[in-house]
BAKERO-669479 format. One record per atom (N, C-alpha, C, O, CB): x, z, y. Coordinates in steps of 0.1 Angstrom, whole numbers, plus 5000, padded with zeros to 4 digits. Glycine has a CB too. Layout:
XZY ...
END
This chain:
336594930852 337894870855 338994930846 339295050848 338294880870 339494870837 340894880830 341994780827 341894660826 340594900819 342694810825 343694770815 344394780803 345194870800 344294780818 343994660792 344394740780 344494640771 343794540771 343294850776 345494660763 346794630756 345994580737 345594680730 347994820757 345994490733 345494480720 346594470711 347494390712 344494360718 346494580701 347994630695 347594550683 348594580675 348294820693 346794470677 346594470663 347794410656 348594320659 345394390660 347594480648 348494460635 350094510640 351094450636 348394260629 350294590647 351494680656 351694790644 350694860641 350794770673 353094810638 353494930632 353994990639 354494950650 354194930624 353895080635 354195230638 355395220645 355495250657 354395320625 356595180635 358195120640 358495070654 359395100661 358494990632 357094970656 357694910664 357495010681 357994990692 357094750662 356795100678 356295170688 357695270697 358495300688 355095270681 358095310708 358995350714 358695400721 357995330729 359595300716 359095510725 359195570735 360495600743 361295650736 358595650733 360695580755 362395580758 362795580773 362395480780 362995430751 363295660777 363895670788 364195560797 364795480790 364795730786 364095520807 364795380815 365295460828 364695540835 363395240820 366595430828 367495450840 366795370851 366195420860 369095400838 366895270850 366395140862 364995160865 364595160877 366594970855 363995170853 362795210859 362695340870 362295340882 361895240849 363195450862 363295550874 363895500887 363295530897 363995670871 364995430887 366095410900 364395360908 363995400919 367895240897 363895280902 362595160911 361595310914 360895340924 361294980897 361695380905 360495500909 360995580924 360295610934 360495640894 362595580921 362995660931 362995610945 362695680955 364195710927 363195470945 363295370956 361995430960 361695500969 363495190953 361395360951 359295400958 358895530965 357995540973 357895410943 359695640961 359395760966 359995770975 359695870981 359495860959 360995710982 361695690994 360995641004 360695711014 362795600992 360695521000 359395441008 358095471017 357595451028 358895371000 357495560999 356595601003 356295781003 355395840997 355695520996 356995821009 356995961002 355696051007 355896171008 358296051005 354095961011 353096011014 352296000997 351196040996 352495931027 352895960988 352495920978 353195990966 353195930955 352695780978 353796120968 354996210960 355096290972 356096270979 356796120954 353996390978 354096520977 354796640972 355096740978 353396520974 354996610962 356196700950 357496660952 358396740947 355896680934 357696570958 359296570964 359996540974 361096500977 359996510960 358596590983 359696590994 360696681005 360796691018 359196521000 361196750992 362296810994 363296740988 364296740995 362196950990 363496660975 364096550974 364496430980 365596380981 363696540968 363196380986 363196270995 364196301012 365096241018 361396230998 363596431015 364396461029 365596441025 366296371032 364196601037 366096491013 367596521015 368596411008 369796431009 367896681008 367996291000 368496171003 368196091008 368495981002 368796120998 367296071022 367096021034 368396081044 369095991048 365496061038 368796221049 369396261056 370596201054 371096141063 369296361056 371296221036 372696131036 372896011032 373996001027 373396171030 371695851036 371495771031 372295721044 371895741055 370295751024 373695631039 374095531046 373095441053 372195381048 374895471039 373695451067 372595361074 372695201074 371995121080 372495411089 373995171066 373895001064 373594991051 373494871049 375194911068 373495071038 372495091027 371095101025 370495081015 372795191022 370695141035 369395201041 368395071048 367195041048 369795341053 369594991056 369294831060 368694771049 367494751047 370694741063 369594751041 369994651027 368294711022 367394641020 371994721012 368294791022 367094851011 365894801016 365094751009 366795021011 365694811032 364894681040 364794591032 364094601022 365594611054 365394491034 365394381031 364494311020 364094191020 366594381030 364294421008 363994420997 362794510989 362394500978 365194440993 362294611000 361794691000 359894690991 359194770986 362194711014 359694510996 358594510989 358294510974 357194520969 358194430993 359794480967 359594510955 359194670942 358994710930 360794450953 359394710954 358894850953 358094970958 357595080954 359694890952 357994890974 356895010977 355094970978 354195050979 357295080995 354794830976 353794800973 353294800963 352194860961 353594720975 353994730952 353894740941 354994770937 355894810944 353494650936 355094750921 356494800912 356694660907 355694590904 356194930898 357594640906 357794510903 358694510889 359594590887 358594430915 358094410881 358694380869 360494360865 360994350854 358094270866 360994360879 362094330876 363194500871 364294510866 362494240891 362594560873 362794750870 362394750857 362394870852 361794880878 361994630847 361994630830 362294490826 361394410822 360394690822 363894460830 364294380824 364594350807 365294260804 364994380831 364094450799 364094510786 363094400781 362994320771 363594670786 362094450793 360294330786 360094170783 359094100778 358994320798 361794120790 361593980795 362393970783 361693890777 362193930811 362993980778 364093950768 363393880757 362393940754 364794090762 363593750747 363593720742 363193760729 364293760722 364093690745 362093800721 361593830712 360893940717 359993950709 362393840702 360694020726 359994090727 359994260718 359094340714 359094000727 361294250717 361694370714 362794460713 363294530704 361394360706 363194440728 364294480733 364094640736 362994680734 364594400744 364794720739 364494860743 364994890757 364894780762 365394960732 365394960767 365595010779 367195060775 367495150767 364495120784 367994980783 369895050781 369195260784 368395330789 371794940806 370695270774 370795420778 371295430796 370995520804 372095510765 372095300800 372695360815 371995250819 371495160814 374595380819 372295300839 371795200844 372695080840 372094980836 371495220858 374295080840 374694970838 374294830824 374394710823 375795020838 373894920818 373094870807 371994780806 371594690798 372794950802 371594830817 370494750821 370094660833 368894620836 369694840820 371094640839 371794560847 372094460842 371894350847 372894600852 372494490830 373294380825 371894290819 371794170819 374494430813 370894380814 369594300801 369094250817 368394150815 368194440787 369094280830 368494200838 369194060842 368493990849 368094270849 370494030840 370893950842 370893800827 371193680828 372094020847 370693870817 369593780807 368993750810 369093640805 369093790799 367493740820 366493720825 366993580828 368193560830 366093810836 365993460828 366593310833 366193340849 365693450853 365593130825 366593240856 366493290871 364893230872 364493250883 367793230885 364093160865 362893140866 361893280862 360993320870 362693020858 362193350849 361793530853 362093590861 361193680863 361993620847 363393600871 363593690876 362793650892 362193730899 365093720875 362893530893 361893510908 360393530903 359593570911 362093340918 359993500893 358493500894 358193680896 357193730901 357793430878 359093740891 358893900883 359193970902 358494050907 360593970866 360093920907 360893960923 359493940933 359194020942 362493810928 358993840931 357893790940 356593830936 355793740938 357893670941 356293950930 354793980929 355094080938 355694180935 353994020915 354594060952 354294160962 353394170968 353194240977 354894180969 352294070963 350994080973 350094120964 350294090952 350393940980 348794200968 347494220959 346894100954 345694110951 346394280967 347593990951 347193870945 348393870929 349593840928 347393730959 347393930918 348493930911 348693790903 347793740896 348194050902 349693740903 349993610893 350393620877 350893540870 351393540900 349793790872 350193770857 349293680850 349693660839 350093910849 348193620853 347293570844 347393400850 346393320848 345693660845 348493370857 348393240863 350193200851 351393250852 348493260887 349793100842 350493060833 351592930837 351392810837 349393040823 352792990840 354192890841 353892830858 353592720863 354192720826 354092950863 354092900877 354792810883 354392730892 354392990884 356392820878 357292690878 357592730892 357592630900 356692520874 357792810896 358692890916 359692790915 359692730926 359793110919 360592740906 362192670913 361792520914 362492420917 363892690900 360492520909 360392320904 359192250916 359292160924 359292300882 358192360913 357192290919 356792350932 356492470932 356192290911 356692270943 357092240953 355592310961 355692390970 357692070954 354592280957 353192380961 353092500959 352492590966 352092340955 353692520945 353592670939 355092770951 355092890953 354092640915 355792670954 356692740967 356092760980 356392860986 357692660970 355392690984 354892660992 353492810994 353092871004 354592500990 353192830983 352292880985 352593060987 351993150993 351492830974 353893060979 354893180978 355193180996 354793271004 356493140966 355593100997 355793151012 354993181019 355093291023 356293071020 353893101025 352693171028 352093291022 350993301026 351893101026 352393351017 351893521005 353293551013 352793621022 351893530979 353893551015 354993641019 355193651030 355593751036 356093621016 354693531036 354493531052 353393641063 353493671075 353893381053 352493691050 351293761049 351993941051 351494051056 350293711030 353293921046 353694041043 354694101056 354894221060 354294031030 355094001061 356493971072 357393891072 357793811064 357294061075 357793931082 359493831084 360593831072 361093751065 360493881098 360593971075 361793991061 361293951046 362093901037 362294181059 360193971044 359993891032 359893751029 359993691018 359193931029 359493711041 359793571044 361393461041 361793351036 359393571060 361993571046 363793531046 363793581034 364293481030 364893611058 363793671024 364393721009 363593560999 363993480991 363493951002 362493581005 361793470997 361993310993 361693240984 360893461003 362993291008 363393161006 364593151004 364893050998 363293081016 365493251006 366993300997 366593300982 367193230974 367593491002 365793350979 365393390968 365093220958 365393190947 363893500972 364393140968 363792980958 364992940959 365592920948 362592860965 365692920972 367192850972 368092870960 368392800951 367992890983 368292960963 369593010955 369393120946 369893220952 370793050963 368893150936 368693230924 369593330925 369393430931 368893160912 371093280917 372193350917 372693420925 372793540922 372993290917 372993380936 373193480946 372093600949 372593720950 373293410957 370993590950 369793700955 370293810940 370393930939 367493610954 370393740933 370093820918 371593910918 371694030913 369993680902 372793830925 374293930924 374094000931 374394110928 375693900926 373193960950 372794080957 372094180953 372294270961 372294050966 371194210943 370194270943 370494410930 369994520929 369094170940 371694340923 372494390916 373294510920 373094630918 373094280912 374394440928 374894530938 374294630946 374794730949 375394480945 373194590951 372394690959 371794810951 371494920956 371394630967 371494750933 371394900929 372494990921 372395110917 370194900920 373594920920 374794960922 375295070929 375895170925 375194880925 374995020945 375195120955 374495200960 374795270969 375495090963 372895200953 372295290956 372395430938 371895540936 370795200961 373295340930 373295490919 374595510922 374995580912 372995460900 375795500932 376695550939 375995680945 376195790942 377195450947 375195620958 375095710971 374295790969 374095870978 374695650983 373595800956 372195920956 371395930937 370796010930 370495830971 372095790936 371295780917 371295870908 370395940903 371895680906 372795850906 373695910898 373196070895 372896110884 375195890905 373096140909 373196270910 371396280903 371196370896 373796340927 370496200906 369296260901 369096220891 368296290884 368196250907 369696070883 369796080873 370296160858 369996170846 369996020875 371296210865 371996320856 370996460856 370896530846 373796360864 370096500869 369696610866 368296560859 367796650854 369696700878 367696450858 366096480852 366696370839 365696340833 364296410865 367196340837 367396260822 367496350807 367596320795 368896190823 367496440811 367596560800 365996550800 365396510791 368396740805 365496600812 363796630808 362996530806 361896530802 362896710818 363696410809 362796290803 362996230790 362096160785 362896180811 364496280779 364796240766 363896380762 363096360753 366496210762 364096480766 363196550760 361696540758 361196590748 363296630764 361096480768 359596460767 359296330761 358196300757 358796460782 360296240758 360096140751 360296170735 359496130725 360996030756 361596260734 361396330716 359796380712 358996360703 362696520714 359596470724 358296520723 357096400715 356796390703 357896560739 356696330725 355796220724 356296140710 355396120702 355996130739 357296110707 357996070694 357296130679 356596080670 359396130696 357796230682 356896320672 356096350672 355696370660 356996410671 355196360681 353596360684 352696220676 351796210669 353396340703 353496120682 353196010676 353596040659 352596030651 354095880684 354896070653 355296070639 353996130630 353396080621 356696160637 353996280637 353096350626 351196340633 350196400629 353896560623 351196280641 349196310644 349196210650 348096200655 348296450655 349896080653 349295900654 349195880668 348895950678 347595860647 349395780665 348895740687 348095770691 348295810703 348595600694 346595770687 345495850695 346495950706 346895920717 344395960683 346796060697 347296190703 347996220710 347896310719 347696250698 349296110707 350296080719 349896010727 350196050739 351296010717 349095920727 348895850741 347795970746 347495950758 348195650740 347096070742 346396140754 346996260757 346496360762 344696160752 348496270751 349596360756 349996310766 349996380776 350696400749 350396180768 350696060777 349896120791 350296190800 349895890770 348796060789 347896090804 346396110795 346196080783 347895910818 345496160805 344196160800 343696020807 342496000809 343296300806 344395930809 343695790818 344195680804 344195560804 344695730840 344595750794 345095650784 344595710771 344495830768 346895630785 344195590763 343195650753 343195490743 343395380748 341295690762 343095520729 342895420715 341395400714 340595490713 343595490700 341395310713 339495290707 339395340691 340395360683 338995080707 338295340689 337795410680 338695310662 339195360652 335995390684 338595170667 339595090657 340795110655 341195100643 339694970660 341695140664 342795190665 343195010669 344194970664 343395300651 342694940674 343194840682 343594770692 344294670693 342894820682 342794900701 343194830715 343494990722 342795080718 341694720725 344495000731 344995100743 343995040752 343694920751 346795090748 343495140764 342895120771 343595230782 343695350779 341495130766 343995190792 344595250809 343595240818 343295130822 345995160817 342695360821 341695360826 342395320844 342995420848 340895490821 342295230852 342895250864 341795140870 340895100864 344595210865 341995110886 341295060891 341794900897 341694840908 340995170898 342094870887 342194690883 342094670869 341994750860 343694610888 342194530868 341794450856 342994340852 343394240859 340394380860 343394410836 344094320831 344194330818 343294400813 345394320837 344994260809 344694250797 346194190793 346794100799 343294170793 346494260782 347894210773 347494200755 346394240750 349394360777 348594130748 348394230734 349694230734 350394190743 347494170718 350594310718 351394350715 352194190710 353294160713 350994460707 351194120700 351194000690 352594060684 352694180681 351293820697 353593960682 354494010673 355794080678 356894100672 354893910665 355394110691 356394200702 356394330697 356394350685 355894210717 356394420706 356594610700 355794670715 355294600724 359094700698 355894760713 355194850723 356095010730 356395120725 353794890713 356394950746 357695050753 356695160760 355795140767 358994950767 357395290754 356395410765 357495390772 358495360766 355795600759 357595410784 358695510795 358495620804 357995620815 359295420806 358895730796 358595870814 359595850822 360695790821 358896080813 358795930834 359395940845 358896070848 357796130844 359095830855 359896120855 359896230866 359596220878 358996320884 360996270868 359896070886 359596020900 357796010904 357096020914 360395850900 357495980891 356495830895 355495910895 354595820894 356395680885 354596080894 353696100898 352996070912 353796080921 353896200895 351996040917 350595990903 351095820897 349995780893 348395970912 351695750896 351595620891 351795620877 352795680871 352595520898 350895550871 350595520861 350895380856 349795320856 349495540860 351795300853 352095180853 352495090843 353595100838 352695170860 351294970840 351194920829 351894800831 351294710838 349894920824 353094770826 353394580826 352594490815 352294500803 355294540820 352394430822 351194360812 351394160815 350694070812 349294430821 352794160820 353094050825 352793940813 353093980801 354594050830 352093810814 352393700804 353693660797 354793660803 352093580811 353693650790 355293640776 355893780778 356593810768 356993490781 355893860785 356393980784 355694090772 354594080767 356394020797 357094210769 356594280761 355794380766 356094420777 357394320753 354694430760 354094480768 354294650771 354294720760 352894440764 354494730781 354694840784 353994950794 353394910803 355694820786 354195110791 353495150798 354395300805 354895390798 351995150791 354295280814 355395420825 354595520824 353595510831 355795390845 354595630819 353395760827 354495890829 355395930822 351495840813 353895930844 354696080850 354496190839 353396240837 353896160866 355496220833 355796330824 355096480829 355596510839 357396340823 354396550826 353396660831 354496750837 355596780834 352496730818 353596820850 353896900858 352997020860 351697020858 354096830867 353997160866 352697240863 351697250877 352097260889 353097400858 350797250874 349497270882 348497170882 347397190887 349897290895 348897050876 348196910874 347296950869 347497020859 348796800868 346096920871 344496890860 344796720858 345596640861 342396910871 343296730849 343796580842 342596540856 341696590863 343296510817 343296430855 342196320866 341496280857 341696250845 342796180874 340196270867 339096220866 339096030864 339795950870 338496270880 337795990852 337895840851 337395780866 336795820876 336795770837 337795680863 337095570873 335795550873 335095550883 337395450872 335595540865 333595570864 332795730868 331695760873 333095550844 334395820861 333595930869 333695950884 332796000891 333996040864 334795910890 334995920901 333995830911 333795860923 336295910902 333595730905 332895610913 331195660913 330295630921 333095430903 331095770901 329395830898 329395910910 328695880919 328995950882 330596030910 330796090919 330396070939 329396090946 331996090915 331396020942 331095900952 329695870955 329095920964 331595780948 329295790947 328095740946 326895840947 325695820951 328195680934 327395960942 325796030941 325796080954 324796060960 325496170929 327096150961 327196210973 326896120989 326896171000 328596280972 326795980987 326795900997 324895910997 324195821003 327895740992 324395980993 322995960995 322696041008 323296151007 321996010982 322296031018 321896121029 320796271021 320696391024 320896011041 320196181013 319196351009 320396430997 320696550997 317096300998 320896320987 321996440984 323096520990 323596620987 322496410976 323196460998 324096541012 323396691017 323996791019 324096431027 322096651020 321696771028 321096851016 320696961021 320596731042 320996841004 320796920994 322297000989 322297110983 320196830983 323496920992 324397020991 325097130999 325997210994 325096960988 324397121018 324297171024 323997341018 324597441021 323797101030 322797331010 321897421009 322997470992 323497580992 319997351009 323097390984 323297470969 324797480973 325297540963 322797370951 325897450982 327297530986 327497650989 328497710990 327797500995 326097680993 325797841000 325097900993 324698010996 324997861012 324897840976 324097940966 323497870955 323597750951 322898030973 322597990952 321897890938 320497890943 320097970952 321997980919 319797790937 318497740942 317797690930 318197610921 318597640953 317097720932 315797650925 314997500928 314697450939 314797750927 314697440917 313497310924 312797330932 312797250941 312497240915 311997440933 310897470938 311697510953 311597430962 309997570929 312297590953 312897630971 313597510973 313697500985 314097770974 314197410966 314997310974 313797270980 313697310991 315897190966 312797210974 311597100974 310697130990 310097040997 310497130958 310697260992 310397351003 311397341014 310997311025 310297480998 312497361011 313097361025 313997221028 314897201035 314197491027 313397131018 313296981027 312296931026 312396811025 314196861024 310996961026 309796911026 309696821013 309196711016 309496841039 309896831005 310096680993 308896750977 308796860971 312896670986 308596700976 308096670962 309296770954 310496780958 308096480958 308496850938 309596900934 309996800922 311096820916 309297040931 308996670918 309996570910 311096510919 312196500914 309296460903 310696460932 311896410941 313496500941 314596450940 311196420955 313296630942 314196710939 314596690932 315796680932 314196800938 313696680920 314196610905 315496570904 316596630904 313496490900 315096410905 315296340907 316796330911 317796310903 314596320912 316896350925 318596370928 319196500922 320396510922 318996380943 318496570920 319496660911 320096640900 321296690898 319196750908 319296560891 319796430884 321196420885 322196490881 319196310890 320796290893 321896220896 323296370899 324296380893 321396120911 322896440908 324196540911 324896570895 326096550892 323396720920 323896610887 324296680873 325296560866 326396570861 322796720862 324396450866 325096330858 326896340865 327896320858 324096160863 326896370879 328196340883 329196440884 330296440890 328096280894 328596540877 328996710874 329396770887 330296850888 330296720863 328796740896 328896780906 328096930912 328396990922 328696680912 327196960905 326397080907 326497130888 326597080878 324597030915 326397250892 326197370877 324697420876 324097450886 327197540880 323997430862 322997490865 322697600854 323197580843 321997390867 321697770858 321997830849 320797930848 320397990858 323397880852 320297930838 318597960837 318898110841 320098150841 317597930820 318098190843 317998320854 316198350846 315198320853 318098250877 315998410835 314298440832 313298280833 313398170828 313698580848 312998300837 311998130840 312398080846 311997960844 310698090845 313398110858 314098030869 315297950864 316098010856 314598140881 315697820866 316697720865 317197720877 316397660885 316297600862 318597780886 318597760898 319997660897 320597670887 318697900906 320297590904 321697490906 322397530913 321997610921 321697360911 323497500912 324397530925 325897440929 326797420921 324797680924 325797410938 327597340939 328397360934 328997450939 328297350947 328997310925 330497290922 331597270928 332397190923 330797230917 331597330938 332797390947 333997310944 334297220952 332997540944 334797340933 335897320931 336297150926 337297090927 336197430922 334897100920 334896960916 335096910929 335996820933 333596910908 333996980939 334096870953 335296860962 335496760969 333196910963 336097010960 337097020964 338296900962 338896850971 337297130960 338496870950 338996800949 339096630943 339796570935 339396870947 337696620955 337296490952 338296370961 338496260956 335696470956 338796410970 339696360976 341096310975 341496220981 339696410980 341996450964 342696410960 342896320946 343896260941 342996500963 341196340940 340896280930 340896100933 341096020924 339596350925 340596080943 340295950952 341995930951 342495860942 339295970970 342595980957 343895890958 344695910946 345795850947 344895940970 344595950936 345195940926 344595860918 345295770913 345396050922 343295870916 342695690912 342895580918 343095480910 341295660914 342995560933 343395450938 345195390935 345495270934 343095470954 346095490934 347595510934 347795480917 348695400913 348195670940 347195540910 346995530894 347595380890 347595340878 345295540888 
END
């Protein structure tokens, strides 16, 4: 499972890396929402939760699925723009404004992806015209609740209005709390974007994109970007450009717009210290997979408490010592056990620290 971006025939030029006010504002909303999902701030989160106006805090209801389910396209009004090579305003007002270019037929299709049913690969949905394709919106929203139910049909009705509301509401949310975190992490995000800039100038996208994240990687052609995550989609560049955006907010999300006619873009959390790189999806799924066996289970019982040999595993579960084999195998393939010759003896043993953090490796693949 990936996602990934066919750059051919993409210069260099057109490549960018660049700060977004508005994306973060949507990062920060999400960490509000969900702050089981941003661990790392919530000492941030408590303390604009405590002074968040409570008829601001309503309003944010209201609207809330555009950001804590998913991320919604409307936080890169940059991508929608007409030729496909627009950049991200330096302020949020800036970019307020490139969202109000959007025709109101982008801005509801982009407003209304909130269900695990994604509609990027479903071509000219037509939300203001066609009367099934509404119909069906409501029912997906109906799936979600009431309040989404009511933004939804505000939303088909009357364009204009949802779009000045929604405007205003992030208006008054870079009043009551933006402003101040924007000003403090916008320095370390133009900085990690110069970084990546240059990375890209003198040693090529390979390099930068796996300064980027270890879940993002160039094929061997230098053709296609590949976002190793756990769905399936597909963009190219064609005669559009290609937008990096950091964030400070958005650890672990990794987030690729990959919308139809849009330019294509990709958000990754600027590095923090203590982070290891995550594990692929394939590794994590080998993983998984090897430990869900009942006999490799009770073989890890035994190699957590030491090192062992084929021959004593094979013995103290009654088993054959190719059977041992066998799943040890599999354990090694999923690097889940170490092994380390000792005179004639080969003994294995747990990898402790891989297993340790298979868990958090799991939600950061799933959240990715």
């Amino acid at each position: 499972m990936s996602v990934s971006i066919d750059i051919s025939g993409l210069a260099p030029e057109r490549i960018h890396v660049v700060p977004s006010p508005l994306s973060e504002l949507g990062m920060s909303l999400h960490a509000l929402s969900e702050p089981g999902h941003h661990p790392g701030l919530q000492g941030w989160v408590t303390a604009v939760s405590t002074r968040l106006d409570p008829c601001l805090a309503d309003r944010l209801c209201e609207a809330d699925f555009l950001w804590r389910t998913t991320f919604s396209d409307v936080f890169a009004p940059f991508a929608g723009l007409p030729g496909q090579g627009e950049l991200p305003g330096a302020t949020l007002a800036e970019e307020l404004d490139q969202l109000d270019k959007l025709s109101d037929e982008q801005f509801v299709d982009a407003a209304l992806e909130f269900t695990c049913q994604s509609t990027y690969t479903e071509p000219d949905r037509k939300l203001l015209s066609d009367p099934a394709v509404q119909r069906r919106a409501l029912d997906l929203a109906a799936a979600r609740g009431p309040h989404q139910v009511r933004f939804t049909k505000r939303l088909l009705e009357d364009p204009p209005v949802v779009r000045a509301w929604f405007r205003t509401l992030m208006e008054d949310c870079d009043e009551a709390f933006f402003a101040d975190t924007w000003a403090r992490v916008h320095h370390q995000l133009a900085a990690d974007a110069r970084h990546k800039t240059e990375l890209l100038r003198r040693k090529g996208l390979a390099e930068a994109l796996k300064a980027i994240s270890g879940a993002v990687s160039l094929d061997e052609s230098g053709q296609v970007i590949t976002v190793d995550k756990m769905s399936d989609g597909r963009t190219t560049t064609g005669s559009g450009g290609l937008t990096i955006v950091p964030t400070s907010l958005g650890w672990p999300h990794l987030w690729v717009l990959h919308r139809r006619g849009w330019q294509a873009s990709i958000t990754y959390p600027i590095s923090a210290p203590g982070l290891t790189s995550p594990p692929t999806v394939e590794q994590l799924t080998r993983r998984m997979s090897a430990l869900a066996h009942p006999v490799r289970m009770r073989l890890c019982r035994h190699l957590a408490r030491g090192a062992y040999t084929t021959s004593e595993l094979a013995d103290a579960h009654g088993m054959t010592a190719p059977e041992i084999s066998r799943h040890l195998s599999v354990l090694k393939k999923a690097d889940l056990i170490t092994t380390r010759r000792r005179g004639r003896y080969v003994q294995h043993q747990l990898d402790i620290s891989v297993v340790s953090r298979l868990g958090s490796d799991f939600i950061e693949g799933v959240l990715r």
